[in-house]
LODRENPA-68244 format. One record per residue (C-alpha): residue number from 1; residue in one letter; x, y, z. Coordinates in Angstrom, 2 decimals. Layout:
N
<rec i="NUM" aa="a" x="X" y="Y" z="Z"/>
...
***
This chain:
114
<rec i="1" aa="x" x="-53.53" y="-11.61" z="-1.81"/>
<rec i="2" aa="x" x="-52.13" y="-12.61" z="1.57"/>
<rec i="3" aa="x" x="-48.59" y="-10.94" z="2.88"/>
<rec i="4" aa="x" x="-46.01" y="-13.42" z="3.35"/>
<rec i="5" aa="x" x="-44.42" y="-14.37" z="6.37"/>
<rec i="6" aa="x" x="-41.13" y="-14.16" z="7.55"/>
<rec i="7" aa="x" x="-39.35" y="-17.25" z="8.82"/>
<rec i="8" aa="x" x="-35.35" y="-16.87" z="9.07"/>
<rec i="9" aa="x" x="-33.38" y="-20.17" z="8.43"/>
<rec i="10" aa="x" x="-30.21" y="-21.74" z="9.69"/>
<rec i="11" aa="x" x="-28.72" y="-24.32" z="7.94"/>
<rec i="12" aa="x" x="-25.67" y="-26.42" z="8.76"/>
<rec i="13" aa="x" x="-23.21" y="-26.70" z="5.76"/>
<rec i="14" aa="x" x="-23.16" y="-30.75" z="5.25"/>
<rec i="15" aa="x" x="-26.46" y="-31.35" z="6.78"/>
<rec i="16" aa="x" x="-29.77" y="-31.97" z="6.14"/>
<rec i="17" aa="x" x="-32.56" y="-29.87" z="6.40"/>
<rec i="18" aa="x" x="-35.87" y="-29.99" z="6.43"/>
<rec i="19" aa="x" x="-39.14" y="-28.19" z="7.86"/>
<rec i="20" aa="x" x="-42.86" y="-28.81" z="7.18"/>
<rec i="21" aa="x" x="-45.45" y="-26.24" z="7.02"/>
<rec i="22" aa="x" x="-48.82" y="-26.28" z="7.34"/>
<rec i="23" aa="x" x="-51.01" y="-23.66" z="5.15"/>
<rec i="24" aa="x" x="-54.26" y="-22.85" z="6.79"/>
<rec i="25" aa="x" x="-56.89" y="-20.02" z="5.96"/>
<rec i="26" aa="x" x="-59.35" y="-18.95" z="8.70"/>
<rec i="27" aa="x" x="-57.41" y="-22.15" z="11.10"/>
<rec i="28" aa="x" x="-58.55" y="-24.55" z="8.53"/>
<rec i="29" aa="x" x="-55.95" y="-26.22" z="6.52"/>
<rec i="30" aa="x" x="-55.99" y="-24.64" z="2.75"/>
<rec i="31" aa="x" x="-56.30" y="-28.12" z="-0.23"/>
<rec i="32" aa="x" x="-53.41" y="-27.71" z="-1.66"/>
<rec i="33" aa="x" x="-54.59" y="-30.47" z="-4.54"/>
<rec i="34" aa="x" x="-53.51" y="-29.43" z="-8.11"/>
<rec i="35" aa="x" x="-51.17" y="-26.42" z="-6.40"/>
<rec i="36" aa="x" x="-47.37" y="-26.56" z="-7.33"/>
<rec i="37" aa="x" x="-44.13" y="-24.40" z="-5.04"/>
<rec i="38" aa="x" x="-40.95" y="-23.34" z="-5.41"/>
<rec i="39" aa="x" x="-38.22" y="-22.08" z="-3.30"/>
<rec i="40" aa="x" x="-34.92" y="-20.08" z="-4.01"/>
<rec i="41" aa="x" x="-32.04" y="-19.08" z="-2.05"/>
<rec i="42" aa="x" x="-30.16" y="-16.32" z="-3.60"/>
<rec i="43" aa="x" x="-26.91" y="-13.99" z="-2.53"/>
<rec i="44" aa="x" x="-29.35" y="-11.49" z="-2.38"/>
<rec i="45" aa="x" x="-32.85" y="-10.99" z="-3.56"/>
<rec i="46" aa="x" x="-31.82" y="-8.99" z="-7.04"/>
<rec i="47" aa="x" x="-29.61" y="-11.46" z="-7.84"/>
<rec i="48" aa="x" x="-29.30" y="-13.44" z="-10.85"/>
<rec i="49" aa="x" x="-28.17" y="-16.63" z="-9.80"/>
<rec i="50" aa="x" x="-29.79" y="-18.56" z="-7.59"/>
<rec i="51" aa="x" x="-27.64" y="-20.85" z="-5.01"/>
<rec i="52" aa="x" x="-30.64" y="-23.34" z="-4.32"/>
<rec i="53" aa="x" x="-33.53" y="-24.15" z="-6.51"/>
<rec i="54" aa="x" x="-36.28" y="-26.40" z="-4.81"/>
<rec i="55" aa="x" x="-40.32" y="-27.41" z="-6.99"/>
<rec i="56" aa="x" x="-42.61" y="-30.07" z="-6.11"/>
<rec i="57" aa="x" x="-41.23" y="-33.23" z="-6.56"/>
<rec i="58" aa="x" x="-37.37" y="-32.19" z="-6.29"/>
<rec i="59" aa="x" x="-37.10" y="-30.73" z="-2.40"/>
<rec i="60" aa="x" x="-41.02" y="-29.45" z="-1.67"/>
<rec i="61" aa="x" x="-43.40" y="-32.17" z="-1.62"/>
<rec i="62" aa="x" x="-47.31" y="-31.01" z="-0.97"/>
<rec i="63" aa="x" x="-49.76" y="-32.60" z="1.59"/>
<rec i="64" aa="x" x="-52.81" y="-31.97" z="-0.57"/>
<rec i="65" aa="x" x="-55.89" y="-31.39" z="1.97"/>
<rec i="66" aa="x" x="-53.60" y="-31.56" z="4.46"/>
<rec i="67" aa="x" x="-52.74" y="-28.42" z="3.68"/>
<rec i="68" aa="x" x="-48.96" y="-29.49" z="4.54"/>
<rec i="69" aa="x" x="-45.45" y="-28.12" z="2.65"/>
<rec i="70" aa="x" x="-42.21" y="-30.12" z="3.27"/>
<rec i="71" aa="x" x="-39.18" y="-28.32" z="2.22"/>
<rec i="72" aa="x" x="-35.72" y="-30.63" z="2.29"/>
<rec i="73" aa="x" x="-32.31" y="-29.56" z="1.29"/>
<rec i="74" aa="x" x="-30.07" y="-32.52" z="1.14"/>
<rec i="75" aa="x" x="-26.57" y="-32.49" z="3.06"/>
<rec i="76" aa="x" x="-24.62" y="-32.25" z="-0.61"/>
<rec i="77" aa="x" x="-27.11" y="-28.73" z="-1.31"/>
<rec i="78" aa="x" x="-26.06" y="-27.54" z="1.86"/>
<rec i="79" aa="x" x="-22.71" y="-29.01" z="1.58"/>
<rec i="80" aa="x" x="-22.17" y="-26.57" z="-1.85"/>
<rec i="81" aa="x" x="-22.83" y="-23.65" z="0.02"/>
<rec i="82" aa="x" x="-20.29" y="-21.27" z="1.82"/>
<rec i="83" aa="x" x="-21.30" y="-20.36" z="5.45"/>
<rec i="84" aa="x" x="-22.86" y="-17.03" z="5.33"/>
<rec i="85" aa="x" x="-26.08" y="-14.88" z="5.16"/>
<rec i="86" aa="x" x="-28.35" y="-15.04" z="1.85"/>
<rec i="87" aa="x" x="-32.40" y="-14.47" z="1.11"/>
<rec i="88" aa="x" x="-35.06" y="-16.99" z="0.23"/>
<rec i="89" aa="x" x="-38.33" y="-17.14" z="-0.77"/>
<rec i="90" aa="x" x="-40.88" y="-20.18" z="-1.22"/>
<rec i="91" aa="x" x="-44.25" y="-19.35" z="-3.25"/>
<rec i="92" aa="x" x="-47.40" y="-21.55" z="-4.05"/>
<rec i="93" aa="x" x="-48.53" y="-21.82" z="-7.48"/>
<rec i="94" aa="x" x="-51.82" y="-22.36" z="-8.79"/>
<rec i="95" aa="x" x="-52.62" y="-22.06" z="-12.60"/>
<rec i="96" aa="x" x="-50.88" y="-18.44" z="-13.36"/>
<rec i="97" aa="x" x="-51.48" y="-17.15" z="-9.83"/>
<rec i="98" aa="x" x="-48.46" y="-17.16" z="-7.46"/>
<rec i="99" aa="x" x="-48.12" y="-16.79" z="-3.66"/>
<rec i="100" aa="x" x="-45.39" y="-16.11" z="-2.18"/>
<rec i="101" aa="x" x="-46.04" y="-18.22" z="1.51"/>
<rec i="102" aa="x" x="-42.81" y="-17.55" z="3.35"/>
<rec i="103" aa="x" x="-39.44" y="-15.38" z="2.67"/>
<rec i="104" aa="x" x="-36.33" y="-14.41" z="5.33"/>
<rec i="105" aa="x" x="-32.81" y="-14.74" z="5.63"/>
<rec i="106" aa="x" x="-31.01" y="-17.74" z="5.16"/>
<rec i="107" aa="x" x="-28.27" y="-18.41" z="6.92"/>
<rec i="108" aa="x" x="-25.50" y="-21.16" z="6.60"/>
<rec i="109" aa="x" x="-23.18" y="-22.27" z="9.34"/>
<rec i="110" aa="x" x="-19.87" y="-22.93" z="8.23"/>
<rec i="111" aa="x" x="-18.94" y="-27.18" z="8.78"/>
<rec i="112" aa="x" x="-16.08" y="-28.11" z="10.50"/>
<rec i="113" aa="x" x="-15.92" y="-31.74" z="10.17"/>
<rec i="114" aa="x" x="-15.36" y="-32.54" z="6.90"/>
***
């Protein structure tokens, strides 16, 4: 089990955004072949409904030996959100075990041209 790290987002309400990650364990980058993630931004962690729901394929696409993990929320995600502070987590999913990579705040900035 590895402790998650803590990376705090901004996001622009009507924009794009995207990051990519690279996983390593002891500075070498970690196969992610066969691995599946997800990511969920939430008013707060115990809440039911989740606000943005990212998986492989649909926002998170996986660099394989690469060891890479883009994350992209489109401008009409963003766009659906109200400016303001909420949680997130993304996790790495192998089989039945799950990781949880990175968690934080995430924060929207309210859009003025609209």
């Amino acid at each position: 089990m590895i402790n998650p790290g803590t990376y705090n987002i901004t996001a622009y309400q009507g924009a794009d955004w995207d990051r990519t990650f690279t996983i390593t364990q002891s500075s070498t980058a970690l196969n992610l072949t066969g691995y599946t993630a997800a990511m969920q931004v939430r008013e707060a962690a115990d809440s039911t409904a989740y606000l943005v729901s990212l998986t492989s394929g649909s926002g998170i696409t996986l660099g394989g030996t690469a060891g890479s993990v883009a994350v992209a929320i489109t401008s009409a995600q963003s766009s659906a959100l109200s400016s303001g502070s909420y949680a997130y987590d993304l996790e790495l999913i192998s089989g039945s075990q799950v990781t949880r990579l990175l968690q934080g705040a995430f924060t929207v900035v309210g859009n003025v041209t609209r």
